[in-house]
N, C-alpha and C positions, 0 to 999 in steps of 0.2 A: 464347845470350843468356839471361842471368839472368828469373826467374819478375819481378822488380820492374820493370826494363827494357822486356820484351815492355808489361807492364800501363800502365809509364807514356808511351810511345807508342799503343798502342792506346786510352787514350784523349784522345788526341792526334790520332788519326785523323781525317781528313772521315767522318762518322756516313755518309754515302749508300757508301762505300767499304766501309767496316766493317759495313753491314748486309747489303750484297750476298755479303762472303764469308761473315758468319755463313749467309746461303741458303746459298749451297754446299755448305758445309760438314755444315750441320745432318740430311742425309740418310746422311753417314757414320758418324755417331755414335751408337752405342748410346743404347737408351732412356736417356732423359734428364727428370731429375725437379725440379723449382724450387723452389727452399727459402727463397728469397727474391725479393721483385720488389715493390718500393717507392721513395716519394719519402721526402727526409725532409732534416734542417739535421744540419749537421757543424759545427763550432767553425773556425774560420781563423788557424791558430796560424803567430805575427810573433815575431822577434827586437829587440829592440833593440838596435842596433847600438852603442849608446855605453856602456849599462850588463851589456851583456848578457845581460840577464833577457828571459825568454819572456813574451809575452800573447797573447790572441787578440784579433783585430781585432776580431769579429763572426761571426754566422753567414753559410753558402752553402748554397741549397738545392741538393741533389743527386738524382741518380735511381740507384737500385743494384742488381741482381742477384745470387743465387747460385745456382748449377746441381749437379748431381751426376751423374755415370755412369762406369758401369764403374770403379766403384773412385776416382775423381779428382774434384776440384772446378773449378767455374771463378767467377770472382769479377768484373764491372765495375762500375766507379762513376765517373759522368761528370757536371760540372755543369749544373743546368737538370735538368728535368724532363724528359727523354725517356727512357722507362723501355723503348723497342725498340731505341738506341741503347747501353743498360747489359746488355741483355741480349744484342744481337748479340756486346756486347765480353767476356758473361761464357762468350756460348758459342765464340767465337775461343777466349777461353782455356782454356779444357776441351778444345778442339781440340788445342792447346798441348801442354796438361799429358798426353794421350794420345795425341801422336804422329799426331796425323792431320794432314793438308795443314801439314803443318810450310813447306815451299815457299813455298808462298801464303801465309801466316802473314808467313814471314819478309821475303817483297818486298811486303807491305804498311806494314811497319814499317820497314824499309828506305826507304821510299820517305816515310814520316812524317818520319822522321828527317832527312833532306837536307831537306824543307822545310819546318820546324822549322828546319834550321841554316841553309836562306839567311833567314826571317823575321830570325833572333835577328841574324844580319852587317848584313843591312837597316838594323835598327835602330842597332845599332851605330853603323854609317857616318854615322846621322842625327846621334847624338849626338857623335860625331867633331868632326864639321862645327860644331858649337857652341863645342868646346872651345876657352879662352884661356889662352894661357900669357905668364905677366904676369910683367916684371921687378922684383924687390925688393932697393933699395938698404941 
């Protein structure tokens, strides 16, 4: 699983899921140092679909993490303010990126992922059920 993948499930994850394995975890990991662990607004950058030019909506306040050990980083950034939610996911990912509890790691994202993909069918199905297909003479 690509480093972009892992990160865009992982914060995707149920936060009480995700901070349980960062515990886990965080006892196998070499000393580990935070280089960052703050709130703060990101820009919410939109397509326009007719003209194709980029804008941003607006801001989204976010909470974000960066971690360092043994040689590797780990990075989360999760909407909302829960900065032990960004930081569980920055040290999941240092877990990652250092080969620890790769297992656990990957059937937590695994397990994002399926439900993430019945949510999105969910929805689907919803807007299904609206669809009209109209005869034009």
């Amino acid at each position: 699983m690509t480093e972009d993948r892992r990160l865009s499930l992982l914060a995707a994850t149920d936060p009480a899921s995700l901070k349980a394995l960062a515990e886990m975890l965080l006892p196998k990991l070499p000393d580990v140092e935070v280089i960052q662990s703050r709130t703060g607004l990101v820009m919410l950058p939109m397509r326009d679909t007719v003209t194709g030019t980029d804008f941003h909506l607006g801001e989204v306040l976010v909470a974000e993490a960066h971690v360092r050990s043994g040689g590797a980083t780990g990075y989360g950034m999760v909407t909302g303010r829960d900065l032990e939610q960004a930081m569980a996911m920055a040290l999941v990912d240092l877990a990652g990126a250092l080969g620890i509890g790769a297992a656990d790691i990957m059937a937590l994202t695994r397990t994002t992922e399926r439900v993430r993909q019945a949510a999105d069918d969910a929805i689907l199905r919803r807007v299904a059920a609206t669809r009209v297909e109209m005869e034009t003479f």
